[in-house]
C-alpha positions as CSV (number, residue, x, y, z in Angstrom):
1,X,-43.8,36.0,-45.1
2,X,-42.6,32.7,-44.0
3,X,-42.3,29.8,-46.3
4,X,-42.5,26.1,-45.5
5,X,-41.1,23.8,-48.0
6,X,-42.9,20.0,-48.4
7,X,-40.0,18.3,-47.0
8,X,-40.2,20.9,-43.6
9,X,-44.1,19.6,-43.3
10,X,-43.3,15.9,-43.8
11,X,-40.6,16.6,-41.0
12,X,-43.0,18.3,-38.9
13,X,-46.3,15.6,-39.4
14,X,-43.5,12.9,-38.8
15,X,-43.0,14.7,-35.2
16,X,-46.5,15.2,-34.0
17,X,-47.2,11.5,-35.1
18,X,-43.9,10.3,-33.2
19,X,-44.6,12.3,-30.2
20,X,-47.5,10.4,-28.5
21,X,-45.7,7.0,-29.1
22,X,-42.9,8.1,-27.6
23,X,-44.8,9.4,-24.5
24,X,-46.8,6.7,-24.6
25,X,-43.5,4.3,-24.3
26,X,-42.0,6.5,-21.7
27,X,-45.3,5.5,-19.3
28,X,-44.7,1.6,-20.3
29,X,-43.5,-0.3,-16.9
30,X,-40.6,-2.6,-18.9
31,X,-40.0,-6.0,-17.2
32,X,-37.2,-7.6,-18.2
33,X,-36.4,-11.7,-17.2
34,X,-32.7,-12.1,-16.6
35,X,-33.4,-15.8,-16.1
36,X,-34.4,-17.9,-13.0
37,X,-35.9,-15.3,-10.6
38,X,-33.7,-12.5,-11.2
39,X,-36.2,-9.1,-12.9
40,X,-35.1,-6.0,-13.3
41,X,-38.5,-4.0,-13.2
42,X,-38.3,-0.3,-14.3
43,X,-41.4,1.9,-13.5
44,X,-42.9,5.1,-15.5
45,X,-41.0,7.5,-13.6
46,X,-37.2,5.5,-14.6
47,X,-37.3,4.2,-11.2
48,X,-35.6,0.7,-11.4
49,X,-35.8,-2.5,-9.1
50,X,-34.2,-5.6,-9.2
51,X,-35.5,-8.7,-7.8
52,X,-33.6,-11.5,-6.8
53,X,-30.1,-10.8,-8.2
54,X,-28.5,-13.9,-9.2
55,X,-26.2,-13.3,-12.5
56,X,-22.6,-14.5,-12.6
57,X,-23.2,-17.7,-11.8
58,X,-26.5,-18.0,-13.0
59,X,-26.8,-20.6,-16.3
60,X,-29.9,-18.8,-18.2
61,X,-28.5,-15.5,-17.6
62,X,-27.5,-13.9,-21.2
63,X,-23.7,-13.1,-21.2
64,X,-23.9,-9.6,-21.6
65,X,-25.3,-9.4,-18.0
66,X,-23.2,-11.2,-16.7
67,X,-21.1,-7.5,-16.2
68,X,-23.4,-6.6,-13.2
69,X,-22.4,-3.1,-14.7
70,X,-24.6,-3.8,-17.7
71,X,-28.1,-3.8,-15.1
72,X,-27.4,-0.2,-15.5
73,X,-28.8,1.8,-12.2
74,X,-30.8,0.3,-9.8
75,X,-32.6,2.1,-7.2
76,X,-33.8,-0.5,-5.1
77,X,-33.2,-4.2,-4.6
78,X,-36.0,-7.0,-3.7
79,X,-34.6,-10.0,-1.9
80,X,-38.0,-13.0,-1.4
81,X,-35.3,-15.4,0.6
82,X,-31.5,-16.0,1.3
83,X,-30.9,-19.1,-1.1
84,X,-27.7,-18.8,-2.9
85,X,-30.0,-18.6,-6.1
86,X,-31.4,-15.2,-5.2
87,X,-28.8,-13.7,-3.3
88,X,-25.7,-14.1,-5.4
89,X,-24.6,-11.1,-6.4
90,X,-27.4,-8.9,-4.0
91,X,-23.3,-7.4,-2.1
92,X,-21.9,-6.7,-5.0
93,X,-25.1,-5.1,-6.8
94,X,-25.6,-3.4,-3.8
95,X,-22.4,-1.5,-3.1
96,X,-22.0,-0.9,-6.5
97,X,-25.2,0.8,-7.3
98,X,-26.5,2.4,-3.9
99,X,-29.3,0.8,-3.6
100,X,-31.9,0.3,-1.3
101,X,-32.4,-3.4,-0.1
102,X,-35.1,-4.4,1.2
103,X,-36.1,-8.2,2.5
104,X,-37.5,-10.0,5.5
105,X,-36.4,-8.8,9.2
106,X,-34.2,-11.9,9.7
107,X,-32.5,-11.8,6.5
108,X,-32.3,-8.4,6.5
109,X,-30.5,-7.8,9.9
110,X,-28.1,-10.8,9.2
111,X,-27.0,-9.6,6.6
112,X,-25.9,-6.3,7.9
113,X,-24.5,-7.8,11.2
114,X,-22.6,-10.1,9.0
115,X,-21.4,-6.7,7.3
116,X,-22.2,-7.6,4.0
117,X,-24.6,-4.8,3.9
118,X,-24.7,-1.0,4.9
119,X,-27.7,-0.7,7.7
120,X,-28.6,2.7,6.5
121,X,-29.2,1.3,2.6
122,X,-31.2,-1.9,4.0
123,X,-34.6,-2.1,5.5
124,X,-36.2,-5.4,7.0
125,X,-39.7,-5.8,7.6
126,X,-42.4,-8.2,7.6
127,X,-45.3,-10.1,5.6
128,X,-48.4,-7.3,5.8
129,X,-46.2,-4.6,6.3
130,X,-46.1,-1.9,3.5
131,X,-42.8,0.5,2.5
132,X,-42.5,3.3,-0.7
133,X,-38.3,3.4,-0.4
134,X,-38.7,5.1,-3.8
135,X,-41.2,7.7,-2.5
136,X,-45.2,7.4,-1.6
137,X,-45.8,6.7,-5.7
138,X,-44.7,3.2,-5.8
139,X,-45.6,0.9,-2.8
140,X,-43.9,-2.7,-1.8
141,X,-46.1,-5.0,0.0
142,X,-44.4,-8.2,1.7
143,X,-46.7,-11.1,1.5
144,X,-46.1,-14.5,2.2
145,X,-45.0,-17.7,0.5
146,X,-44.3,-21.4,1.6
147,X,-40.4,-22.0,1.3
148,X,-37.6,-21.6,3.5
149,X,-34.8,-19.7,4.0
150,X,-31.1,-19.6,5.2
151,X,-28.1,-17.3,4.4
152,X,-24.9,-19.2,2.4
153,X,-21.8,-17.1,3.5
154,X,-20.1,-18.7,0.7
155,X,-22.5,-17.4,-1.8
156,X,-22.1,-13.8,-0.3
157,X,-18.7,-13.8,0.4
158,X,-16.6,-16.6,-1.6
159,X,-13.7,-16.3,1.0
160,X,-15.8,-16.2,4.3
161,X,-14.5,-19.0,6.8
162,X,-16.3,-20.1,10.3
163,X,-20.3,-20.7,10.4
164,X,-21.7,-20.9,7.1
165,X,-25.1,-21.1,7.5
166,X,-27.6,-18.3,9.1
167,X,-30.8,-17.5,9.7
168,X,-32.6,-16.6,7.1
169,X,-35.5,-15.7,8.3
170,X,-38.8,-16.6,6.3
171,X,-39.8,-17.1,2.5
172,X,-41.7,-14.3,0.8
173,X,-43.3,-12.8,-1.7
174,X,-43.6,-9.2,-3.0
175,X,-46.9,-6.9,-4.8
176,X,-45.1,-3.6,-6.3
177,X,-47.9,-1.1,-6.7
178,X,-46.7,1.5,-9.6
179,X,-47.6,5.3,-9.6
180,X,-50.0,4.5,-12.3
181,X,-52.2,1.7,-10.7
182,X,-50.5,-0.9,-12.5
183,X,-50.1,-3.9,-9.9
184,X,-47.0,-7.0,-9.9
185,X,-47.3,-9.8,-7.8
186,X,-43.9,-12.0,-7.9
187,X,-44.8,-15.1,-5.8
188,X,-41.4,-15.4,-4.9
189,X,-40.4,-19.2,-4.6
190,X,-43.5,-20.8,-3.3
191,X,-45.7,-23.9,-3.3
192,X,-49.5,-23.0,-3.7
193,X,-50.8,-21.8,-0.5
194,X,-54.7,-21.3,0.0
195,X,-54.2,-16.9,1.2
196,X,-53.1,-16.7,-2.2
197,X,-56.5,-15.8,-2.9
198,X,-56.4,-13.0,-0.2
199,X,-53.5,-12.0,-2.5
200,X,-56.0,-11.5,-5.6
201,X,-58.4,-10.4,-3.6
202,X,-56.7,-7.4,-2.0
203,X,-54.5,-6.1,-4.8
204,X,-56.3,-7.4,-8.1
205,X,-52.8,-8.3,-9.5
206,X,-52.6,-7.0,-13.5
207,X,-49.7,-9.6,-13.7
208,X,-48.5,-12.5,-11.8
209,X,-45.0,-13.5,-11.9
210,X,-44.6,-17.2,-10.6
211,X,-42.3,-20.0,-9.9
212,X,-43.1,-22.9,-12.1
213,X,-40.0,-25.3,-11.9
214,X,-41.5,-27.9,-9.6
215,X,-39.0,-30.0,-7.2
216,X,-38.8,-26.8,-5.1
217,X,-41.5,-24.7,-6.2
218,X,-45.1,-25.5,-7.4
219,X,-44.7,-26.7,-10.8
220,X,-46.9,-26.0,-13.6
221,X,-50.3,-27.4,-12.8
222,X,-49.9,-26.2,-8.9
223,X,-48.8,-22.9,-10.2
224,X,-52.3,-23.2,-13.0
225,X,-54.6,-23.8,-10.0
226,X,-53.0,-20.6,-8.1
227,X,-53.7,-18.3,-10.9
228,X,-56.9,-19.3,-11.7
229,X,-58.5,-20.4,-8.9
230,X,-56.8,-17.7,-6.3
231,X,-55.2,-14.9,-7.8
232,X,-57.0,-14.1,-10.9
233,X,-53.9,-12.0,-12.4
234,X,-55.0,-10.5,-16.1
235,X,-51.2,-11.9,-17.3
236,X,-48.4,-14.1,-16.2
237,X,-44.9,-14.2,-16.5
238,X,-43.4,-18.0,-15.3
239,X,-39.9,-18.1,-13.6
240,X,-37.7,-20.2,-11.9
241,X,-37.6,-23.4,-14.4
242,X,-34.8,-24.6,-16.8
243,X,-31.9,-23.7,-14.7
244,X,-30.9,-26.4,-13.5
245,X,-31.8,-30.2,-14.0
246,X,-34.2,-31.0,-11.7
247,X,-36.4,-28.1,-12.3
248,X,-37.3,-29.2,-15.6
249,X,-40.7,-27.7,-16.2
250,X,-42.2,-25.6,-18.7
251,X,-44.3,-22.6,-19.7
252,X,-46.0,-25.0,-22.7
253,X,-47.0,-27.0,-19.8
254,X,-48.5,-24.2,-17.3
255,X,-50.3,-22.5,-20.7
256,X,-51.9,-26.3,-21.1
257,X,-52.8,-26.4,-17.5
258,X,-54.2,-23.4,-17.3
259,X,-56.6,-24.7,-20.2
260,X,-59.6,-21.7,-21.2
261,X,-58.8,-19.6,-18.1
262,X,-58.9,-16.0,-19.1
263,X,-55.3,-15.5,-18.1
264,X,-52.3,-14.4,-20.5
265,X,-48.9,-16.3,-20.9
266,X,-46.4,-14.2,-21.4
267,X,-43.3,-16.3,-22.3
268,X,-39.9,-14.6,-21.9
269,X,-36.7,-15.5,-22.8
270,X,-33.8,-14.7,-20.6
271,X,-33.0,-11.3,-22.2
272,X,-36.5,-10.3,-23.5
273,X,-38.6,-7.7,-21.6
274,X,-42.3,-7.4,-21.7
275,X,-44.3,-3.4,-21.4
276,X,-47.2,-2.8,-19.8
């Protein structure tokens, strides 16, 4: 006859009440702001994507990643446009890690031809086009956005001479569809552009994450108007403000313009992660 002492059962309740949280925290998709534009995303299945890399010389970044080592692994890397501010440390992220990279056509090819990146490990394609790099469970849709684009050797390589500036190709956006239905939309730098409402129409965004900094981007109010009278996200997350100077906007202001719209602010920190 087996005996179970009282400490054994309160051992044993302890587990089966543990046990669904921690499954329920292992199919959380973890967001996590590194400041600017730069998101490291990590779906259900521990796949992990990084968008915009910009760290090292990036003044909201917290210090501990500035070690690129400290990202951890990354499985695939979005790039919205070739600015310096989104490309800084996209080589060196890249070669270190392995992973995929994928961005517009222009970008994408320049940046291999300019051997900064291994063709096989990059793929370029184009606003409506669809790829799953990380298998058919998780798609990346290209969409658009109004900015430019051009490629800074310097920023890629701090001892490149000859031409500095390339083609970058075109500005855009990205919606990452996860293996359970859970839909992002990063706007990518952008000023508000009427088909943002095609965006919201076709894949129902649960969150938004949007540039808010003004001066190169929609600013607050632009960015309130997008979300509630285009894209209808259920949540946002607002980027690319407070790095430098002149893009000295604020998520106060964008939850004030956004006034009763049923639309939840999420305000990070550089550092902080948010779970859905």
């Amino acid at each position: 006859m087996m005996f179970v002492t009282r400490a054994a059962v309160t051992v044993m309740a302890a587990l089966l009440l543990w046990a669904p949280q921690a499954q329920a925290a292992s199919e959380q998709i973890e967001v996590l702001w590194l400041g600017h534009a730069t998101f490291r995303i990590t779906s259900v299945s521990g796949k992990v994507i990084v968008v915009d890399p910009f760290l090292k010389k990036n003044p909201r970044t917290p210090l501990k990643y500035k070690d690129l080592a400290a990202i951890g692994k990354v499985d695939l890397i979005l790039v919205t446009h070739g600015h310096p501010d989104h490309v800084g440390d996209l080589v060196e992220l890249a070669q270190s890690t392995g992973a995929m990279v994928v961005a517009n056509y222009e970008l994408a090819n320049n940046l291999v031809a300019l051997g900064v990146l291994d063709a096989s490990k990059t793929i370029g394609f184009n606003k409506g086009g669809t790829v799953a790099p990380l298998g058919p469970g998780i798609k990346i849709h290209m969409v658009h956005a109004d900015h430019s684009s051009s490629i800074d050797m310097l920023s890629l390589k701090p001892d490149a001479t000859g031409v500095r500036f390339f083609d970058g190709g075109t500005a855009v956006g990205y919606v990452i569809e996860f293996e359970n239905g859970f839909t992002i939309y990063d706007s990518g730098d952008t000023d508000v552009f009427g088909d943002m409402a095609l965006i919201g129409r076709m894949f129902k965004p649960d969150l938004a994450i949007v540039s808010i900094g003004g001066h190169f981007t929609m600013d607050p109010e632009g960015a309130a108007y997008a979300l509630r009278e285009l894209i209808h996200p259920k949540q946002v997350i607002p980027m690319h403000y407070g790095t430098f100077p002149v893009i000295n906007r604020t998520p106060a202001e964008l939850k004030a313009a956004l006034g009763h719209a049923p639309i939840k602010m999420i305000e990070l920190k550089p550092g902080e992660a948010a779970r859905f």
